[in-house]
C-alpha positions as CSV (number, residue, x, y, z in Angstrom):
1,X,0.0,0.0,0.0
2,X,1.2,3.5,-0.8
3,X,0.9,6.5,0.9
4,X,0.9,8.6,-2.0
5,X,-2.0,10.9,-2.9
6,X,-2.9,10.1,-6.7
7,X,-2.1,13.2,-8.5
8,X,-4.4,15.0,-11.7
9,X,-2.8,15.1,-14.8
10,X,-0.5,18.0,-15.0
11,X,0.4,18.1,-11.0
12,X,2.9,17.3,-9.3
13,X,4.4,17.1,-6.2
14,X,7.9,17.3,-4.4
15,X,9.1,15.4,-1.4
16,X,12.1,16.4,1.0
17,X,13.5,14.3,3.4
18,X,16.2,13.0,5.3
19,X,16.3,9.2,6.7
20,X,18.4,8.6,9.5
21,X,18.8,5.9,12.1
22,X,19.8,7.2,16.0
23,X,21.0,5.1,18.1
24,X,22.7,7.5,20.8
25,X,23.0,11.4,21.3
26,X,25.9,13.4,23.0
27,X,25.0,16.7,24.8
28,X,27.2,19.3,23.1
29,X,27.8,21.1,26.1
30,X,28.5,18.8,28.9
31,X,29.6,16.0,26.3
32,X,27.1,13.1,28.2
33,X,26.1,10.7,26.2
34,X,22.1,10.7,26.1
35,X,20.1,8.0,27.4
36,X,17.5,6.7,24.3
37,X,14.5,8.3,26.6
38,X,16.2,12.4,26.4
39,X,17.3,11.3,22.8
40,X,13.8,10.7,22.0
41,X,12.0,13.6,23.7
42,X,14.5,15.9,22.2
43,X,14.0,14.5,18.7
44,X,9.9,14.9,19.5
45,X,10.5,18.3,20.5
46,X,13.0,19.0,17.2
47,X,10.2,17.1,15.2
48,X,7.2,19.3,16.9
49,X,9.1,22.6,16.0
50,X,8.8,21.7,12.4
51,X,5.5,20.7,12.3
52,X,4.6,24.6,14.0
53,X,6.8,26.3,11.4
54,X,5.5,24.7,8.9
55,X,1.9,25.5,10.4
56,X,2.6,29.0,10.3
57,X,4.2,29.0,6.8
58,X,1.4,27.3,5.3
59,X,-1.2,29.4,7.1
60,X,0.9,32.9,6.2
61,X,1.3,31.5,2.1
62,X,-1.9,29.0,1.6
63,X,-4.0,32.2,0.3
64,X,-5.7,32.6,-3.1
65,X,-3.4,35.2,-4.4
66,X,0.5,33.0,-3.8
67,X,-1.7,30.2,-5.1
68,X,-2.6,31.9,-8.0
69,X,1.3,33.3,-8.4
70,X,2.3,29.3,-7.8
71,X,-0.3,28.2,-10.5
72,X,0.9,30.9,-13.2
73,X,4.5,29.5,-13.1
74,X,6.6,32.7,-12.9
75,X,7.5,35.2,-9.8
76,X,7.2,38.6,-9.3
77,X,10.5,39.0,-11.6
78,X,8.7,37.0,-14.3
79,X,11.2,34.1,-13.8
80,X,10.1,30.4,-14.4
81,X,9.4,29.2,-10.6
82,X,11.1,25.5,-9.8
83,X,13.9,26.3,-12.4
């Protein structure tokens, strides 16, 4: 099963991300080595700080008029956008 959304003909879609595997975590200022528990609330808290900016990027941009500048291909500087 795939969690893609099926996409129209015409769209598109871009992905970013950045697989990694953590097995331990050093505190850069007192140089202990994290326990698995602090290394996982600190990567909830670094994973929760992305979702809110995100949040608040979305909610600032998702607006009819930078839709409608996304949808006519070109920026304010009438330069190709994605190029």
């Amino acid at each position: 099963m795939s969690g893609k959304v099926p996409l129209g003909e015409g769209e598109t879609f871009r992905t970013a991300c950045a697989r990694a595997v953590l097995r331990t975590g050093v505190d850069e200022g007192t140089g202990e080595v994290l326990s698995q528990a602090v290394l996982a609330q600190r990567i909830g808290w670094c994973a929760d700080l992305v979702a809110g900016m995100v949040s608040d990027l979305l909610a600032e941009r998702w607006n009819p008029a930078d839709v409608d500048v996304l949808a006519s291909g070109v920026d304010a500087s009438d330069r190709k956008l994605g190029a």
